[in-house]
N, C-alpha and C positions, 0 to 999 in steps of 0.2 A: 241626656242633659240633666245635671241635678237641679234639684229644684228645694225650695224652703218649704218648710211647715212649722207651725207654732202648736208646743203643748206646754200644756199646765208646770209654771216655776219646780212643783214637789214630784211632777214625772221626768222633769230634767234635772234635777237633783242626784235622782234616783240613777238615772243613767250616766251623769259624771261619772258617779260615785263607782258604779258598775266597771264602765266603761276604763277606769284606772286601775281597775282593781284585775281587771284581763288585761291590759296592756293594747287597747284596743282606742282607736278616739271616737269621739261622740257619734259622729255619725258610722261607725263600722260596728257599733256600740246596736244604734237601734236597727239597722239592717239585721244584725244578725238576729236581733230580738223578732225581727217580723216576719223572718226563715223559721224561726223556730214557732211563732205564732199559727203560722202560716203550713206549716206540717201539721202541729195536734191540729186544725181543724178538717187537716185532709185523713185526719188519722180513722182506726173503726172506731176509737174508745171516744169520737168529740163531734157531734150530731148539731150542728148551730140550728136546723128547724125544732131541735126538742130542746134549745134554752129558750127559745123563741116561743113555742108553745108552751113552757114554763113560764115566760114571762106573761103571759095573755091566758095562767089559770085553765088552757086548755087540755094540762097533765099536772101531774104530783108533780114538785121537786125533788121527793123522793125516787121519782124512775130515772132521774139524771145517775152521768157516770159523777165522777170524784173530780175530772177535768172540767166537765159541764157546769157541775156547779160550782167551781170556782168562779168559773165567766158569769154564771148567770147572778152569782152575789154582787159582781161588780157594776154586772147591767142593771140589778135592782137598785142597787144604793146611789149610782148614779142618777137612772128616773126618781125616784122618789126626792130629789136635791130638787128637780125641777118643776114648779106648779102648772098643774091642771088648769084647764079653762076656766071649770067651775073655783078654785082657787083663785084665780085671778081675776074674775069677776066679783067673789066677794072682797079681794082687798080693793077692787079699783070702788065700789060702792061704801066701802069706809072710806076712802080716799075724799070721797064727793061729801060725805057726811061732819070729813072733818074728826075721824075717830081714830084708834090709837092703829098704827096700822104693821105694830113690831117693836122689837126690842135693842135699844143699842147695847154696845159692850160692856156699860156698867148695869146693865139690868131693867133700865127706865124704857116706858112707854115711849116710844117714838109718834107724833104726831102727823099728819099731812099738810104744811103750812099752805095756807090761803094765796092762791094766785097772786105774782104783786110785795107779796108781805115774807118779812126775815125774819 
C-alpha cells in the first residue's frame, strides 16, 4: 500500500528536478534514491556506527570513509540547526526578561512581546 511523507519544499525541488531529468516521476525519483541510499549503507566503504560515533566525538572525522563523511556533514549541519536544552532555556529566560531574543530579516533585535500586548 503506498503511503505519503512530507520532506523539506528544497529536497522536493531537488527531486522534481532529478526526477525529469531521468525520465523518472517523483515518486520512482525517491525510491530509487533510497535503493541507492540504502546499498552505500549496506556497503564495506559506509559504517553508519562510525558516523554516529563521529557525531558523539567518540573518533576523529578523520577515520571516516569519503562516503561517511559526506552523511556525517549533513548530520552535523542539520543538529547544529536545532537548539540544545541549554539553548533553549537560555532564550526561554530572555523571553521571561523581556530581552532581545534574535534577529529579523532586516537585521533588528527582535523582542518578546508581553503576554496580552502587540
Amino acid at each position: 500500500m503506498a503511503q505519503s511523507i512530507k520532506l523539506a519544499d528544497d529536497i522536493m525541488t531537488i527531486v522534481r528536478r532529478e526526477s525529469e531529468l531521468q525520465s523518472r516521476s517523483v515518486a520512482g525519483q525517491v525510491a530509487h534514491w533510497v535503493r541507492i541510499g540504502r546499498a552505500i549503507e549496506k556497503s564495506g566503504n559506509f559504517d553508519h556506527a562510525r558516523i554516529t560515533a563521529a557525531l558523539s566525538a567518540e573518533i576523529e572525522t578523520t577515520q571516516l570513509s569519503t562516503e561517511e563523511k559526506d552523511v556525517w556533514l549533513d548530520r552535523f549541519v542539520e543538529k547544529m540547526g536545532q537548539p540544545g536544552p541549554d539553548e533553549e532555556a537560555w532564550f526561554a529566560r530572555r523571553r521571561q526578561l523581556g530581552l532581545g531574543v534574535g534577529l529579523d530579516s532586516g537585521g533588528n533585535l527582535v523582542r518578546e512581546k508581553a503576554a496580552g500586548k502587540a
